[in-house]
Steps between C-alpha positions, in 0.01 A plus 500: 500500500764727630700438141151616308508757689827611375469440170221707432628775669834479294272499197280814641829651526642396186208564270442858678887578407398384164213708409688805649780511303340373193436792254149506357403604177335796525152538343437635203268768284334353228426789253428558104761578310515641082449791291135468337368777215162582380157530586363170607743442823443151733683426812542158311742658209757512788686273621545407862869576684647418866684812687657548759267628849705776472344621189163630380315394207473815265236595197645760261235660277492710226269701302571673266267649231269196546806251478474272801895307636480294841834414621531264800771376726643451793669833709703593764235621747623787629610673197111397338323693800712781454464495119132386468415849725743790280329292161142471568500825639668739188439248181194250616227724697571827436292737283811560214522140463109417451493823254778396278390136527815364587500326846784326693399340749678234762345290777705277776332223717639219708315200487438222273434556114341877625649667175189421336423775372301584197437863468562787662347502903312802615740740657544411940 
């Protein structure tokens, strides 16, 4: 009894030493990633990527003159936030861009396949 006793607490022991030092992989973002032009844009002409958790899946969209380009990828998160606010500001929701009908526009989220964007939101 008193050698059971032992060996499961060497194996505790052993297999908590284990699973600290063991590196795990870190989890992933799933997001769509490609460059898609024209009109008639699905979520399904993209094709699914996996980033890093310390990125941001990003939706790049232009319009310009009627002439719809959806670019999406993976992003380093910080630099998207900071981005997505300076570009959707000046060249997505502001007055000059609607008037000369030619909208940039850039939106960052961090959770699965969320860059599914198919159009330009509403502005916040």
């Amino acid at each position: 009894m008193k050698y059971l006793l032992i060996t499961a607490m060497v194996l505790a022991f052993a297999f908590a030493v284990y699973t600290q030092d063991t590196p795990r992989p870190r989890p992933t973002l799933t997001c769509y990633v490609g460059r898609v032009e024209g009109d008639d844009i699905e979520v399904d002409d993209f094709k699914m990527e996996n980033c890093s958790r310390k990125m941001s899946c990003q939706t790049k969209i232009e319009l310009n003159n009627g002439k719809w380009i959806f670019e999406k990828s993976c992003h380093e998160s910080k630099a998207c936030s900071q981005q997505q606010d300076v570009v959707n500001e000046f060249q997505c929701y502001s007055g000059i861009a609607q008037r000369n009908k030619v909208r940039n526009c850039l939106f960052c989220c961090r959770t699965n396949l969320c860059n599914n964007l198919t159009s330009i939101p509403k502005p916040p």
